[in-house]
C-alpha positions in Angstrom: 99.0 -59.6 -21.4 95.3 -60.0 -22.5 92.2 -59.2 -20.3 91.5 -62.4 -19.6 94.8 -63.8 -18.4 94.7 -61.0 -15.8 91.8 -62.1 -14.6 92.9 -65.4 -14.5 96.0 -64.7 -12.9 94.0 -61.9 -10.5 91.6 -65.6 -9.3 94.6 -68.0 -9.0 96.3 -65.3 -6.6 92.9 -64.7 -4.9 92.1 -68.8 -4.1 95.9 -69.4 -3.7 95.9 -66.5 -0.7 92.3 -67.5 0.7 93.4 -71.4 0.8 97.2 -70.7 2.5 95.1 -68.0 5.6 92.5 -71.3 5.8 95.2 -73.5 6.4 97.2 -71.0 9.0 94.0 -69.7 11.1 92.1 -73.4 11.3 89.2 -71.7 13.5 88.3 -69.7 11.1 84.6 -70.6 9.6 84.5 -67.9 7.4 84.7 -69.1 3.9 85.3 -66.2 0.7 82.9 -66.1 -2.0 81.7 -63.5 -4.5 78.5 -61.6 -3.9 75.5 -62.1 -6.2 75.2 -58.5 -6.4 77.6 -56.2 -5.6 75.4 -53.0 -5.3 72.3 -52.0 -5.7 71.0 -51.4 -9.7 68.6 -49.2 -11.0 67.3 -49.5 -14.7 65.0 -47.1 -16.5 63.2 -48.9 -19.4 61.0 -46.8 -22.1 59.5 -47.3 -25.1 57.4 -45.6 -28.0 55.4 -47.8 -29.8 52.9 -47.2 -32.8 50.5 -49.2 -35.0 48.0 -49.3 -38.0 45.9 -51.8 -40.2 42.3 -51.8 -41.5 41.2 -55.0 -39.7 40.2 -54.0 -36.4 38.7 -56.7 -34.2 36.8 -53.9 -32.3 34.7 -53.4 -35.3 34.6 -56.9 -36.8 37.4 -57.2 -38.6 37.0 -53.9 -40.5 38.4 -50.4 -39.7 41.2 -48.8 -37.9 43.6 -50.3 -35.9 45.5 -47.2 -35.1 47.2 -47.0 -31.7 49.9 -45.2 -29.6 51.7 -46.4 -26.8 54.3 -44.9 -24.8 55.6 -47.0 -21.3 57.9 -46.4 -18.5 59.4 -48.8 -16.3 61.9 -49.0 -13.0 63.1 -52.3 -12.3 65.7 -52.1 -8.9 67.3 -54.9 -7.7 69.0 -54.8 -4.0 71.6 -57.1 -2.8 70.0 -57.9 1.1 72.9 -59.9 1.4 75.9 -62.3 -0.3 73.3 -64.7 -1.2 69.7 -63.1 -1.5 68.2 -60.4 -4.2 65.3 -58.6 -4.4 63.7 -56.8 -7.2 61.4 -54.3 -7.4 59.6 -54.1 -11.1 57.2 -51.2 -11.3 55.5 -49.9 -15.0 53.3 -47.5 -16.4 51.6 -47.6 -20.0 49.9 -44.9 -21.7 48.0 -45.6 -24.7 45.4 -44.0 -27.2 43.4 -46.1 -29.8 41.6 -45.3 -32.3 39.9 -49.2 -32.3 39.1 -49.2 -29.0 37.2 -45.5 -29.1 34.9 -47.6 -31.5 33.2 -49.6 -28.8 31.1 -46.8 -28.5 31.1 -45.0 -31.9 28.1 -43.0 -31.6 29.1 -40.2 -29.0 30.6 -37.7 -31.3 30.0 -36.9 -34.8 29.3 -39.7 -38.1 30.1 -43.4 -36.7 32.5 -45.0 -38.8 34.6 -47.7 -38.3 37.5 -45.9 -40.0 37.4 -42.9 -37.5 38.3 -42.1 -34.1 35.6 -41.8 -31.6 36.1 -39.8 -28.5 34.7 -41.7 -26.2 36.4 -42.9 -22.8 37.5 -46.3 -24.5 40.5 -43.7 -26.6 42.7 -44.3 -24.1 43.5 -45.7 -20.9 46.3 -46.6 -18.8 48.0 -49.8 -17.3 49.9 -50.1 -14.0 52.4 -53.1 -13.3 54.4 -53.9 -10.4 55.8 -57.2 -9.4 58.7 -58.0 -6.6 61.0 -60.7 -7.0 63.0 -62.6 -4.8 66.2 -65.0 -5.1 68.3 -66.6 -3.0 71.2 -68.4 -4.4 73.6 -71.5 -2.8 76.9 -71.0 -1.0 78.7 -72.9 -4.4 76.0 -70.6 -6.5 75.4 -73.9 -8.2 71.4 -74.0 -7.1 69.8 -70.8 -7.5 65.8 -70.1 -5.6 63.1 -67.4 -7.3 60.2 -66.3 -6.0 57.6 -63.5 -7.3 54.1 -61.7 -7.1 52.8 -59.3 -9.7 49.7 -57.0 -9.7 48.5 -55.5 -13.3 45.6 -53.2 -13.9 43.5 -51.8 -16.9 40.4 -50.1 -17.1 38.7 -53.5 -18.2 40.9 -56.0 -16.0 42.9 -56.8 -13.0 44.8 -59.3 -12.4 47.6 -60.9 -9.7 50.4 -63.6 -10.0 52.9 -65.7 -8.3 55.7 -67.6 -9.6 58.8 -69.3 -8.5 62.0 -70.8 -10.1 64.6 -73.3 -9.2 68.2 -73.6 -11.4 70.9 -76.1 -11.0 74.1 -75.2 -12.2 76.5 -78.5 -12.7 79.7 -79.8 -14.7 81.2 -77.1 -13.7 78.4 -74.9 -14.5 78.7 -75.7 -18.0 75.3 -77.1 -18.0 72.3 -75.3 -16.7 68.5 -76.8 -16.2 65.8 -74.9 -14.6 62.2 -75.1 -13.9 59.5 -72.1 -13.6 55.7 -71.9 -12.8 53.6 -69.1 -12.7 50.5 -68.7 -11.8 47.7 -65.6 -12.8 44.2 -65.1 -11.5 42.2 -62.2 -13.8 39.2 -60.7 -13.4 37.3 -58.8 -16.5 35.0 -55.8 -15.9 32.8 -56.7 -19.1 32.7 -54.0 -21.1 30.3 -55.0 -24.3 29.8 -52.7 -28.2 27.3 -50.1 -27.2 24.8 -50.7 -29.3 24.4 -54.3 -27.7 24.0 -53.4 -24.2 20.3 -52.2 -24.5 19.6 -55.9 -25.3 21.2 -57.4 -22.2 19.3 -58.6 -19.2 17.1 -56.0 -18.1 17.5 -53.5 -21.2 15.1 -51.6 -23.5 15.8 -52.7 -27.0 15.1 -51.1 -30.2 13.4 -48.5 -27.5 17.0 -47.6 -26.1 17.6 -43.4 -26.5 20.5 -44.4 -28.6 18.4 -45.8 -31.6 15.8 -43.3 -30.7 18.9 -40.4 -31.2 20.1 -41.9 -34.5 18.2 -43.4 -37.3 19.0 -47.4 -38.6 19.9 -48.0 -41.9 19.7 -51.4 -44.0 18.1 -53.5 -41.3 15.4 -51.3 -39.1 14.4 -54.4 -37.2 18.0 -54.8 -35.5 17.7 -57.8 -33.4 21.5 -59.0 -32.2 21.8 -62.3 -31.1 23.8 -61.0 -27.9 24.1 -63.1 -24.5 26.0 -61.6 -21.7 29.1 -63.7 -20.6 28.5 -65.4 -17.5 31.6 -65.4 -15.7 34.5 -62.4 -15.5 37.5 -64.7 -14.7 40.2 -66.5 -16.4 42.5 -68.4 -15.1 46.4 -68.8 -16.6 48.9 -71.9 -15.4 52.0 -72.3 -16.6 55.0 -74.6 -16.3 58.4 -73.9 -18.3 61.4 -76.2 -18.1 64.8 -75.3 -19.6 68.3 -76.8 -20.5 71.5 -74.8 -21.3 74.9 -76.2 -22.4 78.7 -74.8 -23.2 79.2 -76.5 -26.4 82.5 -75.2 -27.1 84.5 -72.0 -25.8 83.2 -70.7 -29.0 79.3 -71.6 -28.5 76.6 -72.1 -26.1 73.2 -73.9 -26.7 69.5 -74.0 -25.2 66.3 -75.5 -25.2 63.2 -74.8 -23.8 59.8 -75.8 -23.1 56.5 -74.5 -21.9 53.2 -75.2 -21.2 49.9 -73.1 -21.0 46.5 -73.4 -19.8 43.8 -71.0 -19.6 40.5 -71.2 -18.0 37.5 -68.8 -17.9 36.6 -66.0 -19.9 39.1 -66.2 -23.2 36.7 -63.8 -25.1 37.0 -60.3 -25.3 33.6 -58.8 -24.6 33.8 -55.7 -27.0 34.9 -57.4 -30.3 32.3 -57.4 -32.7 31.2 -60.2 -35.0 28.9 -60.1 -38.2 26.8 -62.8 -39.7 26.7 -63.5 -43.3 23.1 -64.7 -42.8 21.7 -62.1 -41.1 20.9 -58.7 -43.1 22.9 -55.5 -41.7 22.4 -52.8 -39.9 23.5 -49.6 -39.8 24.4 -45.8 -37.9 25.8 -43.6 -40.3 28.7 -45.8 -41.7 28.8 -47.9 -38.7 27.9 -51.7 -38.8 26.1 -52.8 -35.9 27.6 -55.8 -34.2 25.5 -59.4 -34.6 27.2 -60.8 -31.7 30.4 -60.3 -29.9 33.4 -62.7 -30.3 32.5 -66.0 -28.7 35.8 -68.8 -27.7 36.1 -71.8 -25.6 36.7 -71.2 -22.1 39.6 -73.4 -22.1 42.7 -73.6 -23.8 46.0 -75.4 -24.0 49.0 -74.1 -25.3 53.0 -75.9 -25.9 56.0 -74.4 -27.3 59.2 -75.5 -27.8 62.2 -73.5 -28.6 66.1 -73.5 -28.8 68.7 -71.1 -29.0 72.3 -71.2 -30.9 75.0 -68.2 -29.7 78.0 -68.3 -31.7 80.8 -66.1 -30.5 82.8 -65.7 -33.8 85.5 -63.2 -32.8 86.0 -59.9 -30.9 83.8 -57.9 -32.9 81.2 -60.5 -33.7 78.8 -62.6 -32.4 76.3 -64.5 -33.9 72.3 -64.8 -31.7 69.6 -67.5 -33.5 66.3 -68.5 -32.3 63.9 -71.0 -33.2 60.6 -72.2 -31.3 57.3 -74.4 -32.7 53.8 -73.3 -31.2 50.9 -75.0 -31.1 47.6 -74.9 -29.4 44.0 -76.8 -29.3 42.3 -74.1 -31.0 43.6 -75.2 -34.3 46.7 -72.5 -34.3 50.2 -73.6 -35.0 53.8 -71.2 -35.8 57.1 -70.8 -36.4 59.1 -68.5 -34.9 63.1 -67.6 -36.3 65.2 -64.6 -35.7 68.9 -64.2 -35.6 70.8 -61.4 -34.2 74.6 -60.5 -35.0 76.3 -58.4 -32.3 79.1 -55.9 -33.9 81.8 -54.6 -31.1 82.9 -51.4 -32.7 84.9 -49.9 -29.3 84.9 -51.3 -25.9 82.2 -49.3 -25.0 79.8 -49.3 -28.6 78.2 -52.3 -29.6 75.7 -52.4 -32.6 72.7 -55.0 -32.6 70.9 -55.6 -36.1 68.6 -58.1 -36.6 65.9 -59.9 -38.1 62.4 -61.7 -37.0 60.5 -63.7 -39.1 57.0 -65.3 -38.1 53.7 -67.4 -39.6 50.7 -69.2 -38.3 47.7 -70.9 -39.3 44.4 -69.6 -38.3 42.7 -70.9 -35.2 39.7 -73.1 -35.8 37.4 -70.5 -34.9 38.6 -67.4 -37.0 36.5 -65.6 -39.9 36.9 -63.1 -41.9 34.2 -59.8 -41.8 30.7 -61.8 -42.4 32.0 -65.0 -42.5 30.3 -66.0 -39.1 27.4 -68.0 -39.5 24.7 -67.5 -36.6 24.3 -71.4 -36.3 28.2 -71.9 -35.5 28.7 -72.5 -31.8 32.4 -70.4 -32.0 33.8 -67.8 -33.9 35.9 -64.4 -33.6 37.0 -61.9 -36.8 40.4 -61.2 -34.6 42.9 -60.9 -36.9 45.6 -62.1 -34.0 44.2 -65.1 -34.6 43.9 -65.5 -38.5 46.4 -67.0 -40.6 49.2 -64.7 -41.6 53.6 -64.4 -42.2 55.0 -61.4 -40.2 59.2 -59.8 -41.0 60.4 -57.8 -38.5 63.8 -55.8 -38.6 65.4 -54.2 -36.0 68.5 -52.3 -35.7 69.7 -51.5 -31.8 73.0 -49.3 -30.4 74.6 -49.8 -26.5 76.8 -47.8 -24.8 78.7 -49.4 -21.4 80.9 -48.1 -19.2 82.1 -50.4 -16.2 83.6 -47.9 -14.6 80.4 -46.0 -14.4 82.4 -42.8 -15.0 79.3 -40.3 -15.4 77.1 -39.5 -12.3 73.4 -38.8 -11.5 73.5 -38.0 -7.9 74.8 -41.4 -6.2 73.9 -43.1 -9.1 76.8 -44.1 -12.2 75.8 -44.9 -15.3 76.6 -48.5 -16.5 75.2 -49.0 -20.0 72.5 -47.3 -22.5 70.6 -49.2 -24.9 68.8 -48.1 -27.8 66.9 -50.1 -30.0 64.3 -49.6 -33.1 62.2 -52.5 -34.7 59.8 -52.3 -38.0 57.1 -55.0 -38.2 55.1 -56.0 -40.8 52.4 -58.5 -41.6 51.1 -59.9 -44.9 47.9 -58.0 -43.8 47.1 -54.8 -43.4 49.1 -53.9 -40.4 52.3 -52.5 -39.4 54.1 -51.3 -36.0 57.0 -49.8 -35.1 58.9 -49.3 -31.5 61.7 -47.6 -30.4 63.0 -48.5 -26.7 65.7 -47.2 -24.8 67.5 -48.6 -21.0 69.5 -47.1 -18.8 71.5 -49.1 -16.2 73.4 -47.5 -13.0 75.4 -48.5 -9.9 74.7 -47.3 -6.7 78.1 -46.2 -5.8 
């Protein structure tokens, strides 16, 4: 007799004995029905991530954009009852950047946008944690979400709420569901060094630095540099989805989501260079024109669908598709299929494939491509033009019997999962990630 005719047969037996002790005890209130969560679950996410390129925004869109990353996450969910969950999602990240040590370039040995400075920009860390909480219907046809997050950074903090509603229906064959989030950040402007002697206030060409080091090129550096005004932005979103059993065989989805943004949508220490303005130099360090300038608003829409085919036992097929587009001039594709393989009961293998393009925002230039006169413009290669193939290859263990023990804890799955991605630029990244479920017993 297969699996799932046991469990069939297990829920016929089940209703049959819970509707024949209704119909003898007809006092009783008490109605059976499955707990959202049966115990309380732990997971332990890391990950190691690592990249490189030569067209670091930090220094214009030239130089390295080496970086290291290494995060470690709890997320617990508790069962407070048959119908409510709450979720506990705490993080850590660790990095060290060899871009961002060049917004000051000039503490330690030759400047040169190719090189590693030392300065406190290297590295830095940011701290998540956001709490969830759901409460679902007696029928577990309507399902309630509520959450508030707090994130920090050296150069930002920020705090958001959310909530979700989902409606289950035809026999919860069809899903729809509606989310909004809201986040409130707040930038501690942090500008190139060399440009802060000319904000309000400052010294100039009289500044110790230039007094320390000797200008090259240009002597009479004058940056066109005009400290942002506000240290907010604002983020709204809205997301509405729709999910449907096609066949026993294959399930469908669609999404959709909107974005705006408000505020301060530049980053404060990415450098820009003018083609029409002679350059400057520190050893072989370019000295910023002007920092990155953007709108302060911007809308964003994308619209996606997904197709999971289960083709046997052993495999399953996972595609992805979603449109992007924006009022800054950027739009992309986005397609990636995953195929499952079931080797054991417990061993599933996960490879996969990502692909990715986009046109350039409106605003994007190359390394002196900026003209002083235009009114916009960034050299951030995150928002030039480019194609992107990533490959990943991933490994699970599970064990629902959660046979193996860490104290009162049993361990219900591992995953393990490497990805390689590439642009048709310069850069390149790779991450390896591994998560570790368990049961409170």
């Amino acid at each position: 007799m297969t699996t799932i005719l046991k469990n069939i047969l297990f829920f016929i037996g089940v209703f049959a004995f819970a509707n024949a002790y209704s119909q003898t005890t007809p006092d009783s209130t008490k109605v059976y029905k499955k707990r959202v969560l049966e115990t309380t679950e732990v997971d332990f996410l890391t990950s190691y991530y690592t990249q490189d390129g030569d067209n670091a925004a930090v220094s214009g869109g030239v130089g390295t954009e080496e970086l290291t990353d290494v995060t470690g996450a709890f997320v617990v969910s508790i069962p407070l009852n048959d119908d409510d969950v709450l979720t506990i999602d705490a993080g850590v990240s660790a990095y060290t950047s060899a871009s961002s040590s060049n917004i000051d370039p000039f503490d330690d040995g030759p400047a040169d946008p190719f090189q590693a400075s030392s300065g406190a920009s290297s590295g830095d860390l940011w701290a998540n944690m956001t709490g969830s909480y759901s409460h679902s219907s007696d029928d577990r046809n309507d399902i309630w979400s509520a959450k508030l997050s707090v994130s920090s950074e050296y150069d930002y903090f920020s705090i958001g709420v959310g909530g979700s509603y989902t409606k289950l229906f035809n026999e919860k064959n069809t899903e729809f569901s509606i989310n909004g989030n809201v986040y409130l950040d707040t930038w501690n402007t942090i500008y190139p060094m060399e440009l802060r002697p000319f904000g309000e206030g400052g010294d100039g060409l009289n500044n110790r630095l230039f007094a320390q080091n000797t200008i090259t090129g240009n002597t009479n550096y004058n940056p066109l540099f005009i400290e942002f005004d506000e240290e907010g932005r604002n983020s709204y979103s809205l997301g509405l989805g729709f999910s449907q059993i096609l066949h026993k065989n294959l399930q469908g989805s669609l999404a959709i989501d909107f974005v705006q943004q408000e505020g301060l949508l530049s980053t404060p220490f990415q450098r820009v260079y003018f083609a029409d303005v002679a350059d400057s130099f520190i050893d072989n360090f370019q000295l910023a024109d002007a920092v990155e300038r953007l709108p302060d608003s911007r809308f964003k829409i994308a619209v996606g669908g997904r197709l999971n085919w289960y083709l046997n036992e052993f495999f399953t097929m996972r595609t992805f598709y979603r449109y992007y587009s924006d009022d800054w001039g950027i739009t992309s594709h986005t397609a990636s299929v995953e195929v499952p393989v079931k080797i054991t009961d417990k061993f599933t293998l996960y490879p996969s494939y990502r692909f990715y393009n986009q046109t350039a925002a409106d605003y994007f230039r190359p390394y002196e491509s900026v003209l002083s006169t235009d009114e916009y413009y960034t050299s951030d290669y995150d928002l030039s033009e480019y194609s992107a193939n990533q490959f990943g290859f991933g490994a699970s263990y599970t064990d629902i019997f959660t046979k193996t023990h860490i104290w009162k804890f049993g361990l219900k799955s591992v995953d393990l999962k490497f990805y390689k991605y590439d642009r048709d630029t310069t850069f390149s990244s790779k991450i390896i990630t591994a998560g570790f479920k368990f049961l409170m017993d």
